[in-house]
Backbone as a ProteinNet text record, in pm:
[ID]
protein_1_A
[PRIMARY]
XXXXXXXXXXXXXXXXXXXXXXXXXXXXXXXXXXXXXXXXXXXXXXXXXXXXXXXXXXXXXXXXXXXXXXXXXXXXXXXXXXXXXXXXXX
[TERTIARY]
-1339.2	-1223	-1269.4	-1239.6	-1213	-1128.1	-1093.2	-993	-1031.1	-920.4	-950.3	-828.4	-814.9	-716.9	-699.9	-584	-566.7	-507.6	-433.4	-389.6	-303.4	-304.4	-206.5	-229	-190.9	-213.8	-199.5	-202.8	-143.8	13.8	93.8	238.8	239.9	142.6	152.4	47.2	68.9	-86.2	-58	-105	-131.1	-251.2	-276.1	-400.9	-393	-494.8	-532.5	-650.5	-571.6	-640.2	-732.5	-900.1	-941.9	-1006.8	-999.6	-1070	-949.5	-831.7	-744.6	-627.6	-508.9	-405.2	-301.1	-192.2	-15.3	-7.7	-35.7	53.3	-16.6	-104.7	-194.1	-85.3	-74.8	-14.5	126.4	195.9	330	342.3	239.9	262.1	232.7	173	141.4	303.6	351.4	435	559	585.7	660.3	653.4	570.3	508.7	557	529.6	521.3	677.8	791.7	912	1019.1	893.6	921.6	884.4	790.6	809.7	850.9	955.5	1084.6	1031.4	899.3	832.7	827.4	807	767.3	966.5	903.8	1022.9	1058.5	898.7	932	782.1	789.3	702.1	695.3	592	606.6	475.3	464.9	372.1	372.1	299.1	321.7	161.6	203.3	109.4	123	81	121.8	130.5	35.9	24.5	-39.5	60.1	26.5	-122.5	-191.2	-321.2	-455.3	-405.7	-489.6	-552	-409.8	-440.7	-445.3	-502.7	-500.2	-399	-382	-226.5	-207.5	-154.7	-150.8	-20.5	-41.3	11.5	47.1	198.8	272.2	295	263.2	353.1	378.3	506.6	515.3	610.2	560.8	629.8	659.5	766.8	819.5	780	735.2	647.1	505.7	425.8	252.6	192.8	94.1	10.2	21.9	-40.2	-18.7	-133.5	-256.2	-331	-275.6	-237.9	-194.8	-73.4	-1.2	141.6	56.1	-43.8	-81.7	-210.9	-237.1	-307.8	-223.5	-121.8	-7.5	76	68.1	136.3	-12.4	-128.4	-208.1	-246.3	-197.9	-263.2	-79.2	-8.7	104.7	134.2	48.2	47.7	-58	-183.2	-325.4	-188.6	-110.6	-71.1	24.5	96.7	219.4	104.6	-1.8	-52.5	-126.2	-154.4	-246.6	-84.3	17.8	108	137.1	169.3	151.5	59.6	-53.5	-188.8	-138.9	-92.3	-78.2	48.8	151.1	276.9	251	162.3	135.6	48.7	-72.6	-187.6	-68.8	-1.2	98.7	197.7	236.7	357.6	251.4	151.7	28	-16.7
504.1	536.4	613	548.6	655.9	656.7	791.1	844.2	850.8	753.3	739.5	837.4	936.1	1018.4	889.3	836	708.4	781.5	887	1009.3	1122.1	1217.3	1309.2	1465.4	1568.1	1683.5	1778.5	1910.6	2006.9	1988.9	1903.5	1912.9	1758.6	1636.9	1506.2	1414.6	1304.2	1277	1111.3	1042.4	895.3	904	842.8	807.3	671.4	645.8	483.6	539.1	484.3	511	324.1	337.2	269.5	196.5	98	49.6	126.7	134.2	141.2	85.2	127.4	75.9	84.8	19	61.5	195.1	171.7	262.2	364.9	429.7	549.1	610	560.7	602.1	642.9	548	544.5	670.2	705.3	804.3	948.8	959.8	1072.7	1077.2	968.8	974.9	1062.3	1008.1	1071.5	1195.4	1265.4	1400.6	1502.1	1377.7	1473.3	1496.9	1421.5	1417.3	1566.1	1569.3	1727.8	1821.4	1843.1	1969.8	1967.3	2084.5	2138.1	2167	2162.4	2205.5	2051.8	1910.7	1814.5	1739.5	1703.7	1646.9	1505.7	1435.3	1259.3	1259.9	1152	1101.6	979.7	880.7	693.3	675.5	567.3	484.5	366.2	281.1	147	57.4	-89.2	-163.5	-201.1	-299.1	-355.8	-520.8	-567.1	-690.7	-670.5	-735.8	-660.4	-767	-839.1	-884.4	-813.8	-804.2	-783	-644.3	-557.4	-441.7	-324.6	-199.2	-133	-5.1	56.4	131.9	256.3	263	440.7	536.5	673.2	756.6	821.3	865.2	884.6	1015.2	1127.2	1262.7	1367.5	1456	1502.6	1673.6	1744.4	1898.1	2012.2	2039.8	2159.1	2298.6	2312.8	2450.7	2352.5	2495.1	2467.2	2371.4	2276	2209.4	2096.7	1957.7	1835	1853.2	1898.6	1985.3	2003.3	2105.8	2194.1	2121	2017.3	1963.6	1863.5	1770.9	1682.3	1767.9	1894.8	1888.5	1958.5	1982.2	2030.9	1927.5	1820.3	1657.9	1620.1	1627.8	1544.1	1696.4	1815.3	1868.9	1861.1	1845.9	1788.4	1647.6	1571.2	1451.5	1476.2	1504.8	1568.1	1632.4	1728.4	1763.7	1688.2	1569.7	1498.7	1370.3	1316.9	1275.4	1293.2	1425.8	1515.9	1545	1546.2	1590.8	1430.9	1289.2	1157.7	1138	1179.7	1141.8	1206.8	1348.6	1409.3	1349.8	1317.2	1258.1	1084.3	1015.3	923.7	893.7	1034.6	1038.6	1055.6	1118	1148.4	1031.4	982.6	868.9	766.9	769.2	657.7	756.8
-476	-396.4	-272.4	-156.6	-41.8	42.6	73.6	156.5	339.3	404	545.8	593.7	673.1	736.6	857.5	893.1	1020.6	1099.7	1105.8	1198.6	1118.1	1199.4	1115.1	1226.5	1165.9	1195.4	1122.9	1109.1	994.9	889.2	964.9	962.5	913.8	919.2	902	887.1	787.8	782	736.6	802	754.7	665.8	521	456.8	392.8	418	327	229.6	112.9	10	-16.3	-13.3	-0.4	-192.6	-194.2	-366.7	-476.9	-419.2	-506.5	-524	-589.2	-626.1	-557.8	-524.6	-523	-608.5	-784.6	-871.7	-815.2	-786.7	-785.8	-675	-528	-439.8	-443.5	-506.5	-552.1	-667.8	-758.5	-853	-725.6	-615.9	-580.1	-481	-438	-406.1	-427.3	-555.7	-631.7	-653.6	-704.6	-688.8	-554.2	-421.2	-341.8	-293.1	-342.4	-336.6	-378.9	-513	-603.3	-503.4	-425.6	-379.9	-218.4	-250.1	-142.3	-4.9	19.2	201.4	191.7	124.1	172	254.5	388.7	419.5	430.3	426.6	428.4	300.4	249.4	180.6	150.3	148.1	106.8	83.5	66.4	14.9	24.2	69.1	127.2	144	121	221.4	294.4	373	482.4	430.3	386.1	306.3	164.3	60.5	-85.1	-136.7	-50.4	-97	32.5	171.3	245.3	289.9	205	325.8	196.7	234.4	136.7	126.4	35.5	22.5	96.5	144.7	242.3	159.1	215.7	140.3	319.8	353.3	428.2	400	485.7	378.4	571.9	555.3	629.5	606.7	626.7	567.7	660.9	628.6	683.1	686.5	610.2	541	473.7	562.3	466.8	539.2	465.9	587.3	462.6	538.6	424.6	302.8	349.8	272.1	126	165.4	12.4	-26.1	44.6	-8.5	-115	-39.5	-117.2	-266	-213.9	-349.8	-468.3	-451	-536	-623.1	-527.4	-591.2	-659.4	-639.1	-731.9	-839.1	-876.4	-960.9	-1072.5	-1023.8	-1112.2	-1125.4	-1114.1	-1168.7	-1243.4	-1237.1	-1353.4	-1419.5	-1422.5	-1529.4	-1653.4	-1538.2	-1599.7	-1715.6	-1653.4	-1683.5	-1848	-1838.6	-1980.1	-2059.1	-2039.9	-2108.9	-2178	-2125.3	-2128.7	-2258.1	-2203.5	-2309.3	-2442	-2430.1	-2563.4	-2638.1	-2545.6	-2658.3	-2672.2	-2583.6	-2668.8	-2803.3	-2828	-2916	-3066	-3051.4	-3144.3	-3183.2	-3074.1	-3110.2	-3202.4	-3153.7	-3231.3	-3341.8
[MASK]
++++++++++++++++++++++++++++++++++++++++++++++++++++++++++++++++++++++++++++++++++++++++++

């Protein structure tokens, strides 16, 4: 996986997430919806065979920085909580 910044600034940030998925982007997505400084957030391709998935994020408070590492350390968490109630349901 690598991460291309395609523009942005403290307040906004285009990324293409490179050798990965829709779901990956779409799950950080979501995430970044939950917290209250984020004011736009998406996830998108451009062509669902050619192009690779970007992550859209833009905030009112804080920098995209810390918006986006707050959405991927509560998805690591939603994720480990997942693992434990499925080890059980099995």
């Amino acid at each position: 996986m690598e991460l291309v910044k395609i523009k942005g600034d403290e307040k906004s940030a285009l990324i293409e997430v490179k050798e990965e998925t829709f779901t990956l982007t779409s799950a950080i997505e979501e995430q970044l919806w939950e917290d209250k400084n984020v004011s736009e957030a998406a996830s998108f391709r451009e062509h669902p065979y050619l192009s690779e998935p970007k992550i859209w994020v833009k905030v009112k408070k804080g920098n995209v920085k810390e918006a986006l590492e707050k959405a991927i350390e509560n998805l690591i968490e939603t994720t480990k909580e997942f693992r434990e109630k499925f080890k059980k349901a099995l």
